[in-house]
N, C-alpha and C positions, 0 to 999 in steps of 0.2 A: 654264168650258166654256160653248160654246154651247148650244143646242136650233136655229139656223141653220146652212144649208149652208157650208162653209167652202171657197172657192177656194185653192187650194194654192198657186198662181202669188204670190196675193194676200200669201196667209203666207209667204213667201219672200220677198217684195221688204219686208216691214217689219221685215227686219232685217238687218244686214253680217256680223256674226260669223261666223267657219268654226269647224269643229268646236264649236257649241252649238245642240246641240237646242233645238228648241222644239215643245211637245205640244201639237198640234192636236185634240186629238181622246181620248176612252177608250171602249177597247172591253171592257168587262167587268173585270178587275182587269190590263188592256194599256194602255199609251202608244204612241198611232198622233202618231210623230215626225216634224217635217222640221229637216235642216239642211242648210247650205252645206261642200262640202267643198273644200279646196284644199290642195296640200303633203301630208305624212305627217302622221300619226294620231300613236299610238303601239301598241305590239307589248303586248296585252292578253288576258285571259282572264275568261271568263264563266262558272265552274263550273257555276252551276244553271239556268243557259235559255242557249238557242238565240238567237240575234240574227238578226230577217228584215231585207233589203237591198232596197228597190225603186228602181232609179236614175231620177229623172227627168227628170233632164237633164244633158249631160258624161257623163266616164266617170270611174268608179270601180274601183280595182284593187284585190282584197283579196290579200295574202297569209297563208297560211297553215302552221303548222307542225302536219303532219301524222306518225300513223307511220310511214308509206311515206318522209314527206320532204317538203320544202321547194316549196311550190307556190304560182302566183297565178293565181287567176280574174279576167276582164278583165268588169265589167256594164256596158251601153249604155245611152241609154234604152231602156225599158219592161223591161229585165230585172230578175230576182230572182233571191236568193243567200241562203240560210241557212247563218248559219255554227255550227256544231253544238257545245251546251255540252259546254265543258273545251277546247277547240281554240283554241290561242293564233292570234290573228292581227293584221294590221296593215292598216289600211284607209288608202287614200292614192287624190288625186288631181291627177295632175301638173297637168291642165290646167282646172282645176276642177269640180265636179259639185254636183249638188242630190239628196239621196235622201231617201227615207220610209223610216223604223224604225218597227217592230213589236216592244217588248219590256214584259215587267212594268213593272207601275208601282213606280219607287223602281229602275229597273237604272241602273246607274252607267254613265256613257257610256265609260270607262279599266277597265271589269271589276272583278272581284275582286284578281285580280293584276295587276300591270303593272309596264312600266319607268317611269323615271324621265317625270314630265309635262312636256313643256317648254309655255313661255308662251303658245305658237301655239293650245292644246288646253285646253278646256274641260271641269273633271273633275266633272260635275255629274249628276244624273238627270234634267235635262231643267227647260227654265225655259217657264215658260208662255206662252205665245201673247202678243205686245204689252209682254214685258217683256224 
């Protein structure tokens, strides 16, 4: 980690990867994330924390399997989206997007549960800035 300000644009263009974080940033025992997203995720679960969404560029669709049922919230840029621990869901973006995650340090990008990981999708806690 730094002690300089870090341009986000900047950590975004020094890497290609979709779906692999990379941790810009700690805020207290948090990983302030960025990645690229493009295509589907996978259909995951994060029993004990919350996952915060900020899109900042593209959009990102999260779906969600709720009690009610089956739903997807659409984020733009500048929005945000927490998706609330135990709540299976599946983050996708057809036409590619860039977001900031806000999750403990050591949260698994595919949750505690998940489906099967396909190739596209990186199952990591987040790989450091430059690597």
């Amino acid at each position: 980690m730094t002690n300089e300000p870090i341009a986000l644009n900047e950590a975004l263009a020094s890497f290609d990867a979709r779906w692999s974080p990379r941790i810009v940033t700690r805020v207290n025992d948090y990983d302030v994330r960025v990645a690229k997203a493009e295509g589907d995720h996978v259909w995951h679960v994060h029993d004990d924390t919350d996952e915060f969404f900020l899109v900042l560029d593209g959009e990102l669709h999260i779906a969600l399997r709720e009690p009610a049922g089956e739903r997807t919230v659409v984020l733009r840029p500048g929005s945000v989206f927490t998706v609330p621990r135990g709540t299976e869901h599946k983050p996708s973006a057809p036409s590619g997007a860039s977001v900031l995650l806000l999750e403990p340090t050591g949260t698994s990008s595919v949750g505690d549960r998940h489906d099967e990981v396909p190739g596209h999708v990186d199952a990591t806690v987040g790989h450091e800035l430059g690597t």
